[in-house]
C-alpha positions in Angstrom: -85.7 -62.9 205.5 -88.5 -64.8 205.3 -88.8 -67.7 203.3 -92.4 -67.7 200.6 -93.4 -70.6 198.8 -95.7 -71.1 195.7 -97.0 -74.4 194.4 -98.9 -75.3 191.5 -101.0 -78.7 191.5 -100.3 -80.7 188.6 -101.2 -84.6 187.3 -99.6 -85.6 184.6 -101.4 -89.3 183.4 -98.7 -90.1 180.7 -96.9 -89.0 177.6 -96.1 -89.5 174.2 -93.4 -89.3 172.3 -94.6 -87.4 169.4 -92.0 -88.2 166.8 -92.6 -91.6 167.8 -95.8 -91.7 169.1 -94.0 -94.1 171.9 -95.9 -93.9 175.4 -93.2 -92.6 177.9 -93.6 -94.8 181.1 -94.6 -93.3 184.1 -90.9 -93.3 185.9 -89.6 -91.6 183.3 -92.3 -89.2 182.6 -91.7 -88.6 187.0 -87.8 -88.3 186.6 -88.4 -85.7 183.5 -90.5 -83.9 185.0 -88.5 -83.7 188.2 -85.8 -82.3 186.2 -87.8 -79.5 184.4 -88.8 -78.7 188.3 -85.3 -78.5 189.3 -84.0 -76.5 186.6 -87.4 -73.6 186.9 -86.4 -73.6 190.8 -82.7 -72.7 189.9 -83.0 -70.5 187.2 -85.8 -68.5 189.5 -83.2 -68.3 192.3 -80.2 -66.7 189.7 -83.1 -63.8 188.9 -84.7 -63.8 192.4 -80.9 -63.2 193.9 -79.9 -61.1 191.0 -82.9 -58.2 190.8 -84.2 -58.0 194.8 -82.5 -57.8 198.1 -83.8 -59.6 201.4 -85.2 -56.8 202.4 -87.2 -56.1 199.1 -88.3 -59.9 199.6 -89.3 -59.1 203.5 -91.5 -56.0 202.1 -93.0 -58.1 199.7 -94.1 -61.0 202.2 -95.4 -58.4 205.0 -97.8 -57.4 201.9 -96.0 -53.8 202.1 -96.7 -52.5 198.2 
């Protein structure tokens, strides 16, 4: 099967809190938004593995509609 791969370019400068209004720090804001990327990549896998079979993925990377 092959393996496809999609990125999106993103750069985040800071955050607020907006409750707050408290400026996250920039290691924080990175470790937050390392775990939003981690849980998008799972829950895409569970409906990726749960709807289409490697060969459906192998159709879809050859560009075969």
């Amino acid at each position: 099967m092959s393996k496809l791969t999609a990125t999106a370019t993103c750069t985040a400068h800071g955050a607020i809190v907006e409750q707050t209004g408290q400026v996250v720090p920039q290691p924080l804001l990175a470790q937050r938004v390392a775990w939003l990327t981690g849980l998008a990549r799972d829950l895409t896998a569970e409906i990726v593995a749960g709807r289409w079979s490697a060969a459906d993925l192998d159709a879809l990377a050859c560009g075969v509609g």
